[in-house]
Every structure is written in C-alpha cells, then in structure tokens.
N, C-alpha and C positions, 0 to 999 in steps of 0.2 A: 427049494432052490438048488439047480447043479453049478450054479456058477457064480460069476458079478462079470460086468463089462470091464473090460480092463482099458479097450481104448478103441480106438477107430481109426483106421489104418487107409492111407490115402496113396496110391500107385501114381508116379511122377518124375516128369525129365530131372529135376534138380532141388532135392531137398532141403536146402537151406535155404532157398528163394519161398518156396511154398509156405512153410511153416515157418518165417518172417509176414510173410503176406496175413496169414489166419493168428497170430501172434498179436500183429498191429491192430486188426479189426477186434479182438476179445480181448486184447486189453491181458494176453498171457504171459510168459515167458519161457523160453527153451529150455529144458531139464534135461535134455540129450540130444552128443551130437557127436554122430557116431563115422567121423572121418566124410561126413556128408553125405552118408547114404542111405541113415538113419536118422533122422531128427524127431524127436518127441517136444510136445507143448505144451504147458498147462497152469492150472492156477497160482501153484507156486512150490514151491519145490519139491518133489515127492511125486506129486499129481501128474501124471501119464493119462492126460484125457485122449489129444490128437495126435496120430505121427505121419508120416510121408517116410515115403520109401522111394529110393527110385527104382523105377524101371525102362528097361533098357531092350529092346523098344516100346516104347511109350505110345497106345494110337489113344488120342481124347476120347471121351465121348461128343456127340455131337446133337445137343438136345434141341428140339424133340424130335427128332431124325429115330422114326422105331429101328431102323437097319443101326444103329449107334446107341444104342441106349445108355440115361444119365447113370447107370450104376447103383448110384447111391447120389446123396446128395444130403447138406448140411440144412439146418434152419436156423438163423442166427437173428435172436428178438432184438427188436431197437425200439426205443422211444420216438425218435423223430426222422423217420425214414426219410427226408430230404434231406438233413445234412450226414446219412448212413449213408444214402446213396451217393452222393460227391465222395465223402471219404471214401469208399470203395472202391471208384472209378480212379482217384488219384492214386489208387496203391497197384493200380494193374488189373483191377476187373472188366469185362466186359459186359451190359446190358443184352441180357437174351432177349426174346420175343415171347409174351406168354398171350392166351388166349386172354383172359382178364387175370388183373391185378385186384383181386380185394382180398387186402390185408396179409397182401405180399409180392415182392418183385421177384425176378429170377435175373440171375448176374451168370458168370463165368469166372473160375477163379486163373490165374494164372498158367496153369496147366491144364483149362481147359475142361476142368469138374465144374458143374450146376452147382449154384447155393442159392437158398431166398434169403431175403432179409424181410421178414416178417413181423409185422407191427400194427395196431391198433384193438 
C-alpha cells in the first residue's frame, strides 16, 4: 500500500450549499469550514470522507453529453429508493435521463455533478 484515500474532492460554485446538500442525504456532519471555500463532511468528527471546493469558474458536467463528461460521480445505497428519491429532489436534486434504471437512478446534485442512488 502507498497510501489510504483521504477524501474525495468535489469542484463547485458554493460550498457550503453543496456539502449541506450531501450532509443531509448521508445523514453526516461538517468537520470543516474553511471561510466557505472549503468545506469538509463526514461521519463524525475527525472523519474527512467528502469535501467541495469552490471553483470559480465553475462549468458543470453535463451527463451523458460525451463533449461534458460526468467526471466522477458518487453512489449513495438506499433502502427504499422511493422515499430516497423525493428526499433528494426536495433538497435540490435533479432527475437525469438514464438508458435503464436497474438498481439505480441517476440525479444531479446541486452544482450540477451525477450521483446514483442505488439500491436493491
């Protein structure tokens, strides 16, 4: 091993909107926040799983547009992907288009990154 993952690093217009957004859906908390250009989020104190950075300027991806590609993209498991996906959409997500769904959706998060929410 040369390393461990230390976290996963998300480029975005406003970071204390974004990682509120992925905070609320995992059920984390904010561990850093760094005059709002840094925010970090995680299990519980200590824990730097996700953070958001902003960038300035900011172009989205624009999934599945190959001239835009998703970057990256989260998978966040649910139990009960019908009330995952309301809660989702109430916090600012958007329903993408996917070719099929089996045993996962694809959303938009706030700024515009792909996430599934995968389940079954």
């Amino acid at each position: 091993m040369i390393g461990r993952l230390e976290k996963t690093v998300l480029d975005c217009p406003d970071p204390r909107a974004l990682a509120a957004f992925y905070a609320e859906i995992l059920g984390w908390r904010i561990n850093e926040d760094t005059e709002g250009a840094w925010v970090v989020i995680g299990r519980d104190a200590g824990w730097r799983e996700l953070a958001f950075q902003r960038a300035d300027p900011y172009e989205p991806p624009r999934w599945p547009e190959p001239g835009h590609p998703q970057q990256e993209h989260l998978d966040i498991r649910v139990d009960d992907v019908e009330a995952a996906e309301r809660a989702v959409l109430a916090l600012g997500a958007t329903k993408l288009p996917a070719e099929h769904e089996d045993g996962f959706r694809v959303f938009a998060d706030p700024a515009g990154h792909p996430f599934c929410l995968v389940y079954g």
